[in-house]
N, C-alpha and C positions, 0 to 999 in steps of 0.2 A: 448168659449175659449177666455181666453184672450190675451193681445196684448205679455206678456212677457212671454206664453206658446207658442203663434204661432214662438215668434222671439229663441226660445229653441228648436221648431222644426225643422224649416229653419237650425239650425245651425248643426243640427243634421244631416240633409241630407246633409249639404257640406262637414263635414267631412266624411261623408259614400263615397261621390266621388272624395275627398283628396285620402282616402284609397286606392280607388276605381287606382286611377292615381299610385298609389307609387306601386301597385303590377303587374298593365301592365307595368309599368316600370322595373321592378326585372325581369318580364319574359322576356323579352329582352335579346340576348345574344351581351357580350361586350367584346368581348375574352377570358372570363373566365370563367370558371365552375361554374356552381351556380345552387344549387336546383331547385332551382324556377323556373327556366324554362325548367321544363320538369314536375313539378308537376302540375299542371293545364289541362295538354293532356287527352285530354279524351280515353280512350282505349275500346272496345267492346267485354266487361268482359262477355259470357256466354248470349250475345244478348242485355247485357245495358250498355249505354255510362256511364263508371264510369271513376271516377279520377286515374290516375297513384299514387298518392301517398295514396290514399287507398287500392292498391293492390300490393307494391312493397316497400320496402325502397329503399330509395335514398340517397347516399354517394358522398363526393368529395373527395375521398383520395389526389388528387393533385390538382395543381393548374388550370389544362386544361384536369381534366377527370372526367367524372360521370360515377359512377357505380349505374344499377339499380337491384335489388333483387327479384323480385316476389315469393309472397309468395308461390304463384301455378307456378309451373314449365311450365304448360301445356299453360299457359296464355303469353308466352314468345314469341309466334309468333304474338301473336295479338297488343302485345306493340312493338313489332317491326314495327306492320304496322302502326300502329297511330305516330307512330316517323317518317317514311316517310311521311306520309301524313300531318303534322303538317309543320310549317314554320319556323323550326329551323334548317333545311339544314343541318344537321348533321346526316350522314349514321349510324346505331346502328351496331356494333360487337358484336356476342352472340359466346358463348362457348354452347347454350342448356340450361343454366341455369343460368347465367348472361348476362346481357347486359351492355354492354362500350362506350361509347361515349365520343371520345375525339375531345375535343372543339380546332377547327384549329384559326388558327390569322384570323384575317377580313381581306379580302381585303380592297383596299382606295374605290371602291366600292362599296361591301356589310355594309361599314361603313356611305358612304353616303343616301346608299336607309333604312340603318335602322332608320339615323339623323331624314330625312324624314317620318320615321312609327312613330317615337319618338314624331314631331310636329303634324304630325296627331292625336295622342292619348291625348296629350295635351291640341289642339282644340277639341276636341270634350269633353272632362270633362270640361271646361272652358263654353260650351255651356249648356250643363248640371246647370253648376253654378249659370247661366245666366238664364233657364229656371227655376228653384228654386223660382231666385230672381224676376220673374214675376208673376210665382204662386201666391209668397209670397203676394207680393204688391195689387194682385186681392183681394183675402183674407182679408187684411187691408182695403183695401174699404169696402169690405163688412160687417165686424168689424164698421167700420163709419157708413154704411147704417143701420145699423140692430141697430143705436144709443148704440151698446156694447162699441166702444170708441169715444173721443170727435176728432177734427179735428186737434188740436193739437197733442195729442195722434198716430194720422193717421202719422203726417206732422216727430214725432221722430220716429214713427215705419219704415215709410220709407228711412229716414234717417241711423236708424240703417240695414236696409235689403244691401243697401247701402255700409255703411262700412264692411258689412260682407261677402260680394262678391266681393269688391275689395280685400279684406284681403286672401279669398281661390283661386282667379284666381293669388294675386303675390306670392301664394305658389306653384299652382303648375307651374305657371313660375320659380319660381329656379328650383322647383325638372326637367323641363324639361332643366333649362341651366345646373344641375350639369349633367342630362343624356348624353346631349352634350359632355360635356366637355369626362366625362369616355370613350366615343363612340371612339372620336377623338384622345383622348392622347394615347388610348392602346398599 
């Protein structure tokens, strides 16, 4: 492998834990209704933990309400309990055949401890980032040892390992200050 396939790799994986960051962040709720944080729930579909949005559609008719659909009617109790059990603090209303979930305002509390879930998830892809770019850099030695590159080679490869984990940790520093910001202005 050479040095400008491993630095295609690396980049590969940071932005898998970019991604990674921008959809624990969607699932987060900000006072507003939003797919995505209920598609992710796992539900115990007939004895296996499947995704809610494999077995439901999922709507926002408004702006602080989710309607969910299950395909299977029968299945309607058991996405109900995975909504309680899940950490989105939102009670499910079912008619039997639909489930409703309307999204209450945040308290100034429940806005702080979510702030708080928000830098947690943050830090931890950022560690991620970070453990990448050590991988990486092992690798590049060994690249050097194994005489596949020269030490200069070694000395841009790390260089670039570098620029490219400073570049993914100040992304997901905005994505975690725009989270902020939506958290708090609500």
């Amino acid at each position: 492998m050479s040095a400008k396939e491993l630095l295609s790799k690396i980049e590969e994986k940071m932005d898998k834990t970019l991604a990674s960051t921008k959809r624990e962040f969607s699932e987060l709720r900000s006072g507003r209704a939003n797919p995505k944080m209920v598609e992710g729930i796992r539900v115990n579909y007939y004895g296996t933990p499947t995704l809610l949005r494999e077995i439901a559609t999922i709507g926002v008719p408004e702006a602080k309400l989710i309607v969910i659909n299950p395909y299977d009617p029968s299945a309607v109790k058991e996405i109900e309990k995975a909504i309680l059990q899940s950490e989105l603090g939102i009670t499910p209303m079912t008619d039997g055949k639909i489930i409703r979930l309307v999204v209450p305002a945040l308290s100034q509390e429940r806005r702080e401890e979510l702030v708080k879930i928000v830098k947690k998830v943050a830090e931890e892809n950022k560690v991620s980032i970070r453990t990448i770019r050590r991988d990486a850099k092992d690798e590049i030695k060994k690249l050097e040892k194994d005489k596949v590159i020269s030490e200069d080679d070694r000395f841009q490869a790390d260089d670039k390992v570098q620029k490219l984990t400073d570049k993914y940790c100040a992304e997901i520093d905005k994505l975690l200050e725009e989270k902020e910001k939506d958290l708090k202005d609500f």
